[in-house]
C-alpha positions as CSV (number, residue, x, y, z in Angstrom):
1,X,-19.4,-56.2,33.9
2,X,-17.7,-57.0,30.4
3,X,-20.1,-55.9,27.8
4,X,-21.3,-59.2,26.4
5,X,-20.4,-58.5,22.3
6,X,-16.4,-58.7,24.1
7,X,-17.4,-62.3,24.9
8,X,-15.7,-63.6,21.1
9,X,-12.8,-61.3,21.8
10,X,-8.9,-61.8,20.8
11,X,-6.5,-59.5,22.5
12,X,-4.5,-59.1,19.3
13,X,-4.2,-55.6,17.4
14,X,-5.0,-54.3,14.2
15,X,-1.5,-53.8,12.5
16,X,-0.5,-50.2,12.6
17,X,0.7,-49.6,9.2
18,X,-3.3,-50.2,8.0
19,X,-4.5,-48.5,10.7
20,X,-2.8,-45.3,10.0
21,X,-4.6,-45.4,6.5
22,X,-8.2,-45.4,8.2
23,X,-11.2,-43.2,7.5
24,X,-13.6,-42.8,9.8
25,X,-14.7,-41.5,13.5
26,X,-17.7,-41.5,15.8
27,X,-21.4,-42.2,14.7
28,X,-24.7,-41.2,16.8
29,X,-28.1,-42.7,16.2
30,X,-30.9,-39.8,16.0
31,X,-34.7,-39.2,15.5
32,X,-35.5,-36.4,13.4
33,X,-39.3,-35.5,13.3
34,X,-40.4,-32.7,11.5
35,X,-43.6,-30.8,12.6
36,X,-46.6,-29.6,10.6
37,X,-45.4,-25.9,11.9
38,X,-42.1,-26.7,9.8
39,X,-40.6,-26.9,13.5
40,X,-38.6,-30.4,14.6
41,X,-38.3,-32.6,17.4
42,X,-35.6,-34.4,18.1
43,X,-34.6,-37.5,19.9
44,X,-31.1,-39.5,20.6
45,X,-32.2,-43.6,19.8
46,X,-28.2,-43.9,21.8
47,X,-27.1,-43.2,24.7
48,X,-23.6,-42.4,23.3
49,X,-21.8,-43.1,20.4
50,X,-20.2,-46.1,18.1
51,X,-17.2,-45.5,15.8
52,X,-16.8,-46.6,12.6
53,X,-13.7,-46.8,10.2
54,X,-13.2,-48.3,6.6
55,X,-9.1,-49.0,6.8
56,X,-9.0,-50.3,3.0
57,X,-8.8,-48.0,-0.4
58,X,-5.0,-47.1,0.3
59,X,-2.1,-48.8,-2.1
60,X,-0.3,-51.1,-0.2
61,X,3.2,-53.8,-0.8
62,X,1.6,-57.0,-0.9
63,X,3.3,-58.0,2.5
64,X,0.9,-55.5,3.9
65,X,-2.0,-57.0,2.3
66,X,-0.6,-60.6,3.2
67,X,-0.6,-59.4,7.0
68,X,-4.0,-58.1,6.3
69,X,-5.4,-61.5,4.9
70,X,-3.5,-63.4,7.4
71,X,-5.3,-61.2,10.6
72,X,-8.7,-61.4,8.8
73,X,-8.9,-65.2,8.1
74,X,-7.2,-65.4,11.9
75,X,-10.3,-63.1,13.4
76,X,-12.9,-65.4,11.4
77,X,-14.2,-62.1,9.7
78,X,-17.1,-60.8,11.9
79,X,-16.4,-63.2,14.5
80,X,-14.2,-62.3,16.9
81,X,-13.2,-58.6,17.9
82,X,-9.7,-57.5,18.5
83,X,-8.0,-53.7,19.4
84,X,-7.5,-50.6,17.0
85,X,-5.5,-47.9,17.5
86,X,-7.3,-44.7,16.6
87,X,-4.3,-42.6,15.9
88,X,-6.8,-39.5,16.0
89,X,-8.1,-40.5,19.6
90,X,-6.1,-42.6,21.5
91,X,-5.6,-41.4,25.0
92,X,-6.9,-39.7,28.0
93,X,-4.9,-36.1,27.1
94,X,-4.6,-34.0,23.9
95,X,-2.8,-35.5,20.9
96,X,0.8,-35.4,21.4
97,X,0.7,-35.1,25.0
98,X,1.8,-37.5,27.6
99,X,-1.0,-38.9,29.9
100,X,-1.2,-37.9,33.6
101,X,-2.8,-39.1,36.6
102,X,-5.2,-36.0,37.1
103,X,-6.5,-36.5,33.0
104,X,-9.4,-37.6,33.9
105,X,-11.9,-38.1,36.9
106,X,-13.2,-41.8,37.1
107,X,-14.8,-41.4,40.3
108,X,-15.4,-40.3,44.1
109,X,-14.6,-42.2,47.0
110,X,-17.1,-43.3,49.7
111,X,-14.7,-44.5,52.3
112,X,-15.5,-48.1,51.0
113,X,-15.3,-48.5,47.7
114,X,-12.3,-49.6,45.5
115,X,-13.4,-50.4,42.0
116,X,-13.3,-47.8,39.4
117,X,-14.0,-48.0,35.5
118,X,-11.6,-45.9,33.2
119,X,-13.9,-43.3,31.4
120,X,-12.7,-40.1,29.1
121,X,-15.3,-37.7,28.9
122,X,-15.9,-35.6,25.9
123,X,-18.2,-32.3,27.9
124,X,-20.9,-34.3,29.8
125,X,-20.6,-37.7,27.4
126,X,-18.4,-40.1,29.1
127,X,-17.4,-42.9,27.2
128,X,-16.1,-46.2,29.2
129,X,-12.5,-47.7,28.1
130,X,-12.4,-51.3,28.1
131,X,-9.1,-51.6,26.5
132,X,-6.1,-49.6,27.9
133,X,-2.8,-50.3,27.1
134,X,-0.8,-52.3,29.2
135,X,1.6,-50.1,31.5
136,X,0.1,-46.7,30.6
137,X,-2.3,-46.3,33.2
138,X,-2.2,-44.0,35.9
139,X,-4.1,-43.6,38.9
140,X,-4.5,-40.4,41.3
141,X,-6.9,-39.6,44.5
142,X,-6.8,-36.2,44.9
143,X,-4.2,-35.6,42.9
144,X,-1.9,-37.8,44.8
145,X,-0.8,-41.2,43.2
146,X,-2.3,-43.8,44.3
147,X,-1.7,-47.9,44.3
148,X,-3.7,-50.1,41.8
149,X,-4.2,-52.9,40.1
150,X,-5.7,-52.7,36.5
151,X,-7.7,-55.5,34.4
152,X,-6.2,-54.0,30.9
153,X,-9.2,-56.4,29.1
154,X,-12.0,-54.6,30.8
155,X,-11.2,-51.4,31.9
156,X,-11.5,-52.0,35.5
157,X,-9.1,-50.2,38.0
158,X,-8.8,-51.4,41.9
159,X,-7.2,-49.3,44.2
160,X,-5.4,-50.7,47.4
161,X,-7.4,-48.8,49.6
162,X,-10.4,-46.7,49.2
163,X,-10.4,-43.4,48.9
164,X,-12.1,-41.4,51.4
165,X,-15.7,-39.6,51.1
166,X,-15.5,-37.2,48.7
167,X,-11.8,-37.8,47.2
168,X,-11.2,-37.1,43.5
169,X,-10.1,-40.3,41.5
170,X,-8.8,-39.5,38.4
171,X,-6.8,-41.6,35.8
172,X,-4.4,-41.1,32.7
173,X,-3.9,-43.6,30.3
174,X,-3.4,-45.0,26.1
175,X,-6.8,-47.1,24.8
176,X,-7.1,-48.9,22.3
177,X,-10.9,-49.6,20.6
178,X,-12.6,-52.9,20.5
179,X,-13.4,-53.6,16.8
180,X,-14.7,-56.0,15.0
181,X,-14.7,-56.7,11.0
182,X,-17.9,-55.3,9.3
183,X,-17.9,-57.5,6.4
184,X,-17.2,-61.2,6.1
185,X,-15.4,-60.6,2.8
186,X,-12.4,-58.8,1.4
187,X,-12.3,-57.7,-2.0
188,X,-8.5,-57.0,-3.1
189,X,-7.2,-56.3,-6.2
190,X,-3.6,-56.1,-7.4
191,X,-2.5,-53.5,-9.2
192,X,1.1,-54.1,-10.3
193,X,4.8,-53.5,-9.4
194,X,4.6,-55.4,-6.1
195,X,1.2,-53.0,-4.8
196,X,-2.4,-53.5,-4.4
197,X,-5.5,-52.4,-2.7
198,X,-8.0,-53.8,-0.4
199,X,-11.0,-51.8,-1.6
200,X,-13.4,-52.3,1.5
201,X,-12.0,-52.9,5.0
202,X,-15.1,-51.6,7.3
203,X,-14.3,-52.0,11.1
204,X,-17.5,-51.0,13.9
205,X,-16.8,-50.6,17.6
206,X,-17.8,-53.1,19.8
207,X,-19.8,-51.1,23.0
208,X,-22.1,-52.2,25.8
């Protein structure tokens, strides 16, 4: 199922120029208790983790700063998501490196099904991808390639025939991240020769 805060969702992206000026990466929610002994306890309020990026601060030409008026106004601020490249972390493979089939396991077949949801794990955390990008996907059982379909808005991958008990289903691919706008205002300010600066630009991932 599509998480419902994709349900105001445009599948527009985040011009690349500003994204390549973010700052930012993953955030985890955790209770820290400390213990009469001086000891601590602690406990993880998510189950994974949300990223966050502020993409203003950095001089721009005021073209760039018109596109990034025009795609804020068009997004309604906080209202409607839209994708962002995370140059840092934006495939199933190292940085650099092309995607393959066998990048990452998705699944095991039962002899019945055929739906599979693209995940990249980092260790034992995997993290769902709802927005691949269209064409890069790749799809393996047992390190074979394999026929599919893909829904590049959600994620979802449906092979032509189900894989047998116990087969490895593994996928390569490029993601994008659902965003959103954390702030229903932009402060710019104009600094001369043909330059400015959007001083705040906050994004927040949009997850299940």
């Amino acid at each position: 199922a599509v998480p419902v805060s994709l349900a105001n969702f445009h599948e527009v992206s985040f011009p690349v120029p500003l994204a390549l000026a973010a700052t930012g990466g993953p955030e985890r929610r955790t209770d820290v208790v400390a213990l009469a002994s001086g000891a601590e306890v602690r406990n993880a309020v998510w189950a994974g983790s949300r990223r966050r990026w502020d993409v203003g601060s950095a001089a721009l030409k005021l073209d760039a700063l018109q596109d990034l008026v025009t795609f804020f106004e068009a997004r309604g601020g906080r209202l409607h998501g839209f994708r962002f490249r995370d140059a840092l972390d934006d495939r199933s493979c190292a940085v650099g490196e092309m995607p393959a089939a066998t990048d990452q396991m998705i699944g095991a077949g039962d002899g019945a099904e055929t739906q599979f949801r693209l995940v990249k794990a980092y260790g034992d955390y995997a993290r769902r991808i709802l927005k691949p990008v269209a064409g890069s996907v790749l799809v393996a059982v047992n390190g074979v390639a394999a026929e599919f379909n893909v829904d590049e808005t959600t994620g979802e991958v449906t092979l032509d025939s189900a894989p047998e008990p116990g087969a490895v289903v593994s996928a390569g691919f490029r993601f994008d991240c659902p965003v959103r706008f954390d702030a229903d205002r932009l402060n710019i300010t104009l600094e001369g020769f043909g330059a400015g600066k959007a001083l705040r630009v906050p994004l927040i991932e949009l997850v299940g």
